[in-house]
C-alpha positions as CSV (number, residue, x, y, z in Angstrom):
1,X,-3.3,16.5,15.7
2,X,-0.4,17.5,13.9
3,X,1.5,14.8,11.3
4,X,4.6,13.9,13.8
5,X,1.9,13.2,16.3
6,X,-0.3,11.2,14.7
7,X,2.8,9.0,12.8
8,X,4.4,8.2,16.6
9,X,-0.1,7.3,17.7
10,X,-0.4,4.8,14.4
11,X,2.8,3.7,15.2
12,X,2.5,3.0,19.0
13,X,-1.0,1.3,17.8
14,X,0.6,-0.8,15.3
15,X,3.4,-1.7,17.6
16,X,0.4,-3.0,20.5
17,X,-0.8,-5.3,17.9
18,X,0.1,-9.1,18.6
19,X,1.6,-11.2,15.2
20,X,-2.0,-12.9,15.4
21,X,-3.7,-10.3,15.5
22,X,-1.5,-8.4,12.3
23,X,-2.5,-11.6,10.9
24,X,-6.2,-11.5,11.4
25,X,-6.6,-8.6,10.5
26,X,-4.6,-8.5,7.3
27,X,-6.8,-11.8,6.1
28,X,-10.1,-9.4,7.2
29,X,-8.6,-6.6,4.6
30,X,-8.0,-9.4,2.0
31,X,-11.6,-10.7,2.0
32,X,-12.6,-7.1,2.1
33,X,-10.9,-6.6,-0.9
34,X,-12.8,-9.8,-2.5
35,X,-16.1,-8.0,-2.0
36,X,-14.9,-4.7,-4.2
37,X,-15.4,-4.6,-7.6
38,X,-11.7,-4.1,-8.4
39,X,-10.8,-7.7,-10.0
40,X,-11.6,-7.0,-13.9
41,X,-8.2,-4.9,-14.8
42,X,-5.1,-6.6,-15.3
43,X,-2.1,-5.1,-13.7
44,X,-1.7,-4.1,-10.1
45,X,0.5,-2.8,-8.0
46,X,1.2,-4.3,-4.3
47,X,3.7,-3.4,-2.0
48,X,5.6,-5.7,0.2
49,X,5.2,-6.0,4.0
50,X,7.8,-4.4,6.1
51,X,7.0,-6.9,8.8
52,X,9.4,-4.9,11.5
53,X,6.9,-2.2,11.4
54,X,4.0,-4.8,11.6
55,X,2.4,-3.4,7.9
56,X,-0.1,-5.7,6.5
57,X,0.7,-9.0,5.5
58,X,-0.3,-8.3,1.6
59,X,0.7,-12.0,0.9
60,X,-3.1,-13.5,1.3
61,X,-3.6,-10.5,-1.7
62,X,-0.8,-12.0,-3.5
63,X,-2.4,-15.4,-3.6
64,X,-5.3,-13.5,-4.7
65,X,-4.1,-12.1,-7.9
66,X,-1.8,-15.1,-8.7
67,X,-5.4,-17.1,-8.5
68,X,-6.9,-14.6,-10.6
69,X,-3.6,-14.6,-13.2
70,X,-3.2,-10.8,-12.7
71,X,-0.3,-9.0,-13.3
72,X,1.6,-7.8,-10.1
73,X,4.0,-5.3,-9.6
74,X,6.3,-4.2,-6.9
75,X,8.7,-1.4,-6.4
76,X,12.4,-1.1,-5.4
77,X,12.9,2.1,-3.7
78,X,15.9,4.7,-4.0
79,X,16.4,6.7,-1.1
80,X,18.7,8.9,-2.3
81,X,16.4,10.3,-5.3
82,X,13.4,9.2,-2.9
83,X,11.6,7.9,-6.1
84,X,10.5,3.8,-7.0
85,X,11.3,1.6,-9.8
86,X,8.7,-1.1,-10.9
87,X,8.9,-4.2,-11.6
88,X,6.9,-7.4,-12.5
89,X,6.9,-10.0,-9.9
90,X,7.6,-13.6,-11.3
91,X,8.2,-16.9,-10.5
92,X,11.8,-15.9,-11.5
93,X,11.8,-12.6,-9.5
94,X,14.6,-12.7,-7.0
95,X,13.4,-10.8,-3.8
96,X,15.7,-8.9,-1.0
97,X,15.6,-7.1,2.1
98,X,17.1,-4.2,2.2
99,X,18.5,-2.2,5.2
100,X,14.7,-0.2,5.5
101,X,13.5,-4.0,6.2
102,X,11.7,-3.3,2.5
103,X,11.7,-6.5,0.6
104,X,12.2,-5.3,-3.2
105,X,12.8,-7.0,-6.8
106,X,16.3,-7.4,-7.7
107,X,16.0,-8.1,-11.7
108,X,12.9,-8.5,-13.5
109,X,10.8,-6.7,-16.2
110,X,10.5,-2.8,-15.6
111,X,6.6,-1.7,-15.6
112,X,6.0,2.2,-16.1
113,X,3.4,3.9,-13.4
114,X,1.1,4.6,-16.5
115,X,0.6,1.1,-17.1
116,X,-1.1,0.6,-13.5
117,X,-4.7,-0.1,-13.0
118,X,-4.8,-0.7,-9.5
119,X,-2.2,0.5,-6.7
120,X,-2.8,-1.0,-2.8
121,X,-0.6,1.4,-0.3
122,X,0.4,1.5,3.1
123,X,-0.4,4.3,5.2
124,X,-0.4,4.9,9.2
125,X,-3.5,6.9,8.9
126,X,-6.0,8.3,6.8
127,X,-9.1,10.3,6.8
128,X,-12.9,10.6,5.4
129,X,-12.0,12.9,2.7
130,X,-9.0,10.0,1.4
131,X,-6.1,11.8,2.6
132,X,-3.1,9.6,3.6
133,X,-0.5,10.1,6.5
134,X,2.5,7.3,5.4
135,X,6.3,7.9,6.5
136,X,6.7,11.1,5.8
137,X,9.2,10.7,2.9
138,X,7.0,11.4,-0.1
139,X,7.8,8.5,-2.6
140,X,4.2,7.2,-2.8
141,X,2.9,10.8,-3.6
142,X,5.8,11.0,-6.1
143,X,4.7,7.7,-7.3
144,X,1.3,8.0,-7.9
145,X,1.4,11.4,-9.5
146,X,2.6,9.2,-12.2
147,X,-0.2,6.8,-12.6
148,X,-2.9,7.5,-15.0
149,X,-5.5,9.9,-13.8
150,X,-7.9,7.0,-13.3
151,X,-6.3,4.6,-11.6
152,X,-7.4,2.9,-8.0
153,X,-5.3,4.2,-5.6
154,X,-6.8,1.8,-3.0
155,X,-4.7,2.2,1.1
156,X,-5.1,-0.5,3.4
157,X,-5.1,0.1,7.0
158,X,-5.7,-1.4,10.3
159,X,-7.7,1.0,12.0
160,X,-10.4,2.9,11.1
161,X,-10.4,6.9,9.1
162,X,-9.6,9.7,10.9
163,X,-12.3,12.7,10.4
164,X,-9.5,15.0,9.0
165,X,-6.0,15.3,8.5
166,X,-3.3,17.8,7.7
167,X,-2.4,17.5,3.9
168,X,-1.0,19.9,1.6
169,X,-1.2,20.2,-2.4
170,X,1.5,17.7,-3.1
171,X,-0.5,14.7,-1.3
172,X,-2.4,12.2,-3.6
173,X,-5.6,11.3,-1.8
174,X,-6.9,7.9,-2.1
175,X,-9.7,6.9,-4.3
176,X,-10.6,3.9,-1.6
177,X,-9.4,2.6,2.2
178,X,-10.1,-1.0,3.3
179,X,-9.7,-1.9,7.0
180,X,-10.7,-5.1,8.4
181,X,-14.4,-3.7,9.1
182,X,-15.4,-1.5,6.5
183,X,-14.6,0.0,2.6
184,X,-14.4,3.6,2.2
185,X,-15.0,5.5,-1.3
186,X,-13.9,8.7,-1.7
């Protein structure tokens, strides 16, 4: 299957799902997550749900870092350069949604990509080999060919891998997937 067709699937798929069951299984990635040995680095990088397009709820992995005192960081996107600034999420970080339906930081403390240990992203699809299908606009591969060469790049996704997808040289793969049944390592 071809990119566009498999976006307009994982989106129709998303779109089926009930706000209970979003729910369950976002809580079933979260104590997924809990069983990965992932929880010893310090800073980490979590994007906010875009409800309207029924992402995972990250907030259950938001209580889990703030229990665990971890740094976290999230991005505000320009869609004009197609590129994301970081920043670290306080008590004091004022959050909006913008016209995407993206909530994002609108002050705080700037956090370079190279100072990531860990990076959770939202994808439609993926596949066995760690190749991600997201939107289609590019700023996550942008963003993460800035990371360290070592840092998780860890998707989270509803459904389960793919057996291959279309990528090209310019796509990041992941170094891990968690759905609500089962962790993959690439």
């Amino acid at each position: 299957m071809e990119k566009k067709e498999l976006r307009a699937k994982y989106k129709q798929l998303r779109e089926a799902l009930t706000p209970v069951a979003c729910d369950e299984k976002s809580l079933a990635i979260a104590n997924k997550l809990l069983q990965m040995d992932i929880w010893g680095f310090e800073t980490y990088h979590v994007f906010l749900t875009i409800e309207k397009l029924k992402e995972i709820n990250t907030e259950y992995l938001l209580n889990i870092l703030n229990g665990k005192d971890k740094n976290i960081v999230v991005s505000k996107s320009d869609f004009e350069a197609s590129t994301m600034q970081h920043f670290l999420l306080t008590d004091n970080t004022t959050l909006k949604i913008n016209s995407w339906g993206i909530p994002e930081p609108q002050n705080g403390f700037e956090v370079q990509p190279q100072q990531l240990d860990v990076v959770f992203i939202p994808l439609l699809a993926f596949d066995k080999q760690g190749n991600r299908l997201g939107y289609g606009k590019g700023f996550y591969d942008r963003f993460l060919a800035s990371c360290k060469p070592d840092c998780l790049k860890i998707g989270l996704s509803f459904f389960e891998a793919e057996d291959a997808l279309e990528f090209s040289g310019y796509d990041i793969p992941l170094t891990h997937c968690v759905t609500p049944n089962k962790t993959y390592r690439f």
